[in-house]
N, C-alpha and C positions, 0 to 999 in steps of 0.2 A: 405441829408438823415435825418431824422426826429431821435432823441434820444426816444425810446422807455421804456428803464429802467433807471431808476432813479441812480446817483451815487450814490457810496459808501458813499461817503464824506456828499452827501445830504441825504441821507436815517439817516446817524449818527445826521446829525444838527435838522434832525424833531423828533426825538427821544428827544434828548437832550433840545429843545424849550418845547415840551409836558412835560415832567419832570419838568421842570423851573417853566411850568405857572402852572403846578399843586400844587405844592409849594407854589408859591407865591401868587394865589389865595386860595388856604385855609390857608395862613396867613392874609391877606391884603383883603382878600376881590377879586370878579370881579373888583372893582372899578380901581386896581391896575393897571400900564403903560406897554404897550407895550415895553416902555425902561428899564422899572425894571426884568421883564424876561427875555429878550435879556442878560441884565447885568448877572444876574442869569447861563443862559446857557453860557452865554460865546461866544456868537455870537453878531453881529451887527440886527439891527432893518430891515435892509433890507433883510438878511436871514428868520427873522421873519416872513415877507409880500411874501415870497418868495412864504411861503409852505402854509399860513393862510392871505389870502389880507384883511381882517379886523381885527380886537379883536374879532368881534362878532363869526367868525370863529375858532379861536382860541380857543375860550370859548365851543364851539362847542363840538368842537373837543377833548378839557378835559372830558367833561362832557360822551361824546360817549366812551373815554378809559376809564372811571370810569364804565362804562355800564358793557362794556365787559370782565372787571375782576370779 
């Protein structure tokens, strides 16, 4: 059977990565690492890739919640 909705646990970690990388790229710059967000949120780097399989995704994805607020 196919998982349709997302856990709790996961839906918290892409919350928490968004937050991270928002921060830290408007400290640091895009230029800033994949592992410095991870650290940041307090997840590992492969939770990172989990929810955003590139940076450029990531970046994305900041850029789209900054839209929407």
């Amino acid at each position: 059977m196919l998982e349709t909705a997302k856990r709790s646990d996961a839906v918290r970690n892409r919350r928490r990565v968004l937050a991270a990388a928002e921060a830290v790229f408007a400290e640091r710059g895009v230029d800033a690492g994949v592992a410095e967000v991870a650290e940041r949120a307090g997840v590992g780097r492969a939770t990172v890739y989990r929810s955003f399989p590139t940076k450029e995704h990531l970046v994305a994805a900041v850029a789209v919640a900054r839209l929407e607020d």
